[in-house]
BAMI-122664 format. One record per residue (C-alpha): x, y, z negated; residue number from 0; residue in one letter. Coordinates in steps of 0.02 Angstrom, whole numbers, padded with zeros to 5 digits. Layout:
BAMI-122664
{east=X, north=Y, up=Z, miro=NUM, dolo=a}
...
END
This chain:
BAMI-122664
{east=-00755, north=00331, up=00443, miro=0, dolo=x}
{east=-00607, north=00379, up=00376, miro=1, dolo=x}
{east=-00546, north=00381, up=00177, miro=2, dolo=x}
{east=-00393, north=00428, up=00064, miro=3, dolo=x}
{east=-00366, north=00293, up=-00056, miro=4, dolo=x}
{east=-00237, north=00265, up=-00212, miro=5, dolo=x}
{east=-00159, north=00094, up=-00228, miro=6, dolo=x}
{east=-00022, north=00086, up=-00371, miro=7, dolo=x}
{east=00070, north=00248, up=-00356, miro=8, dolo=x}
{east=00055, north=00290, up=-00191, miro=9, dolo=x}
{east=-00080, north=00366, up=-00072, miro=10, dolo=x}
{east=-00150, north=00291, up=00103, miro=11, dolo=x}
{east=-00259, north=00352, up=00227, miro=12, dolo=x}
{east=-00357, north=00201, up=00297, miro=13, dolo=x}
{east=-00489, north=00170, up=00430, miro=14, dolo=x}
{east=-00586, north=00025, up=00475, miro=15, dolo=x}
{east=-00522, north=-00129, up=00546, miro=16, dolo=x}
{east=-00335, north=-00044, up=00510, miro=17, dolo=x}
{east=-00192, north=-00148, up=00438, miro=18, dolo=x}
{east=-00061, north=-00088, up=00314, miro=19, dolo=x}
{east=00075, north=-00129, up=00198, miro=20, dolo=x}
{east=00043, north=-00099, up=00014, miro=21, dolo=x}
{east=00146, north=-00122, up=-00132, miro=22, dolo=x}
{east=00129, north=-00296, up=-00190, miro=23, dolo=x}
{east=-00051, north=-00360, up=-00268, miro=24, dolo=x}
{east=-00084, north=-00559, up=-00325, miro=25, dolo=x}
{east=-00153, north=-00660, up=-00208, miro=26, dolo=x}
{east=-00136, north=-00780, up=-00058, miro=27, dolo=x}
{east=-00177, north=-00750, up=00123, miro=28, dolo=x}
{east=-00375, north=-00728, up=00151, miro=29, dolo=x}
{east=-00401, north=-00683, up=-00039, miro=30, dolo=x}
{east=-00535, north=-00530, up=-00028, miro=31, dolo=x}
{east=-00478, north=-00387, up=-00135, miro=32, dolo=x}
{east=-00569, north=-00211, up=-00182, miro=33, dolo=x}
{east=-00509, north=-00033, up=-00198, miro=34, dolo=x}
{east=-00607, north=00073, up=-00323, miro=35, dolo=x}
{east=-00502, north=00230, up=-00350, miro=36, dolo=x}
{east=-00531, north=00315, up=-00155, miro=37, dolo=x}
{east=-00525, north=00503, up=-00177, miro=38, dolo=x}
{east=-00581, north=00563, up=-00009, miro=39, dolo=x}
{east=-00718, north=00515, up=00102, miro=40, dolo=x}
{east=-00745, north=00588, up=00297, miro=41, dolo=x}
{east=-00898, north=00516, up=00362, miro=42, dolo=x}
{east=-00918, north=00602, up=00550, miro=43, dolo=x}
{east=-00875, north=00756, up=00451, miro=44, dolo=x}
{east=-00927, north=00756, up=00292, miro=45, dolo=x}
{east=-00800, north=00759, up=00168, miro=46, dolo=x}
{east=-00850, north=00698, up=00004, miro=47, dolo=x}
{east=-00730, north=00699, up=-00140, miro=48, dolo=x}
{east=-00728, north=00693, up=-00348, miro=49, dolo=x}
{east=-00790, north=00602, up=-00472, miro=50, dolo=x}
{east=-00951, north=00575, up=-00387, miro=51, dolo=x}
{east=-00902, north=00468, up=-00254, miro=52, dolo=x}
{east=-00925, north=00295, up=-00292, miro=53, dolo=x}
{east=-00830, north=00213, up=-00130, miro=54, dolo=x}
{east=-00763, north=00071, up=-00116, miro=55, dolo=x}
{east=-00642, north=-00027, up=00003, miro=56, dolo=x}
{east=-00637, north=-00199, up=00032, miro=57, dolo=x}
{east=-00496, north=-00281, up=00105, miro=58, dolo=x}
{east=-00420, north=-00449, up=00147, miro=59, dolo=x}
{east=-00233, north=-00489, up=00113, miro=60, dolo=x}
{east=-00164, north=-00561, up=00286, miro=61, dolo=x}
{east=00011, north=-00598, up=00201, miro=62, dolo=x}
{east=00138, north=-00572, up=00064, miro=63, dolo=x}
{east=00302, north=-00500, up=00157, miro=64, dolo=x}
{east=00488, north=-00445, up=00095, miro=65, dolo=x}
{east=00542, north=-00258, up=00178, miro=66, dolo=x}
{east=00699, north=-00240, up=00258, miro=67, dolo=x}
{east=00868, north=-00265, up=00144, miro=68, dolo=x}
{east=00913, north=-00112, up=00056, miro=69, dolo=x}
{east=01110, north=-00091, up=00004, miro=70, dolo=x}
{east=01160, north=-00009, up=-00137, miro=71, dolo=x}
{east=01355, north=00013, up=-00123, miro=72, dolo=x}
{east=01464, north=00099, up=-00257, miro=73, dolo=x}
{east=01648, north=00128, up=-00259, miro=74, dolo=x}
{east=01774, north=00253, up=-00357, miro=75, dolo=x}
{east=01895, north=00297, up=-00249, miro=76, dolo=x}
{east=02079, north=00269, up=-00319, miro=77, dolo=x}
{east=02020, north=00159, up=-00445, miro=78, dolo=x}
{east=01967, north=-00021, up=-00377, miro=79, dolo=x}
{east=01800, north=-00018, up=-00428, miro=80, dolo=x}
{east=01688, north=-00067, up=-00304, miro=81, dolo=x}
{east=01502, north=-00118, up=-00340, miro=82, dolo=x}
{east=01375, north=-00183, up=-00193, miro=83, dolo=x}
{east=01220, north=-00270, up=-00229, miro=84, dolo=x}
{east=01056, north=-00270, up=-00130, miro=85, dolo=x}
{east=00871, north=-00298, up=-00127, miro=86, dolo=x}
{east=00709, north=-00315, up=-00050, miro=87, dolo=x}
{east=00551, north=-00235, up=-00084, miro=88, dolo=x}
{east=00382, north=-00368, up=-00106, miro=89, dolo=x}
{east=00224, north=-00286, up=00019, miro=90, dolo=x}
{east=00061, north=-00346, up=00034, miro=91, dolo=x}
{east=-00020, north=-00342, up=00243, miro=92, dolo=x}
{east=-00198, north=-00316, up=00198, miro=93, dolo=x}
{east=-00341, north=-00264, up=00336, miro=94, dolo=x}
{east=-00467, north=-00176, up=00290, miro=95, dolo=x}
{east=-00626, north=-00238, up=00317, miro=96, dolo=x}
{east=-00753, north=-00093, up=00270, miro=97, dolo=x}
{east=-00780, north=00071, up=00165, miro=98, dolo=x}
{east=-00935, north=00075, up=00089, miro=99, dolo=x}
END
């Protein structure tokens, strides 16, 4: 089984059993968590989509992780001015457990 689900602003294709990183969502490891806005379903396929699917996911959150460092560096040239700060992005490792 296979489904296209929206979490925060961003699309994933997930399948049972499948870890992923999402953008960050409250909680601690083992919390449960649902996913209620899933826009595609393939069930051996079937494709169901629209308003009248009424999936949902559940998931567990394995861990709350940082990405990799991203540098943002900025510099005139001629002029001194050189700028560099950094940052790194908050995920959430969930697995899911089943589509239903």
């Amino acid at each position: 089984m296979l489904a296209v689900v929206k979490i925060g602003s961003q699309q994933f294709t997930v399948k049972n059993e499948q870890t992923l990183y999402i953008p960050h969502v409250e909680g601690k490891a083992g919390d449960k968590i649902e996913f209620d806005n899933v826009l595609l379903v393939n069930n051996e396929g079937q494709l169901s989509t629209g308003g009248a699917l009424k999936a949902k996911i559940k998931a567990e959150i394995v861990d709350q992780v940082k990405g990799d460092k991203v540098i943002a560096f900025k510099m005139k040239r001629r002029k001194g001015f050189r700028k560099k700060h950094g940052h790194r992005t908050h995920y959430t490792k969930i697995k899911i457990e089943s589509i239903a």
